[in-house]
N, C-alpha and C positions, 0 to 999 in steps of 0.2 A: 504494500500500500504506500503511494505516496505521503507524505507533509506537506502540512501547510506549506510551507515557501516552495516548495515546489510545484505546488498547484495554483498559489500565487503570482510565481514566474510563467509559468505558461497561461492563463490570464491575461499577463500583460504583454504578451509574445502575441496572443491571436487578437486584442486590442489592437497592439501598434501595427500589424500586418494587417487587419481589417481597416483601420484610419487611412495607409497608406493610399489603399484604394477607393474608401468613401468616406470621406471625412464627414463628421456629424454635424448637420446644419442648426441643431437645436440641443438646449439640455436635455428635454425629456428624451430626445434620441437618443443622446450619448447615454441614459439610464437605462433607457432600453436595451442597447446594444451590450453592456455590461453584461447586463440580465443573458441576455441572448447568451453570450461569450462563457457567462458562468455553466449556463447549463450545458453546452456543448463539452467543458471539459470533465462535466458530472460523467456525461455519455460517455466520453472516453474513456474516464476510469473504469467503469461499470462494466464497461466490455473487454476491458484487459483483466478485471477481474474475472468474469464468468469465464473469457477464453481459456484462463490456462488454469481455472482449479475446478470449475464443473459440470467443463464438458461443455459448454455455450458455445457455438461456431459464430462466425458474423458471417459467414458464406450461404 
């Protein structure tokens, strides 16, 4: 299982690579897009966990 900073740092990895390409015209976007950013890397862990301990394919 990841740590916090480590989950933090990639947060702010798919922030600044999603900015690059659309930077947020408003606060409530950039709240949003947070939001967004959070849960994508919930997804990611969740599937590296079931992938390798039980049995969860993503194929």
């Amino acid at each position: 299982m990841r740590d916090e900073a480590a989950i933090r740092e990639r947060i702010a990895e798919l922030e600044a690579q999603y900015d690059d390409y659309d930077p947020p015209s408003s606060e409530f976007e950039d709240t949003a897009e947070v939001a967004i950013l959070r849960a994508i890397e919930e997804l990611e862990w969740v599937l590296e966990e079931y992938d390798g301990s039980a049995g969860f394919t993503t194929s």
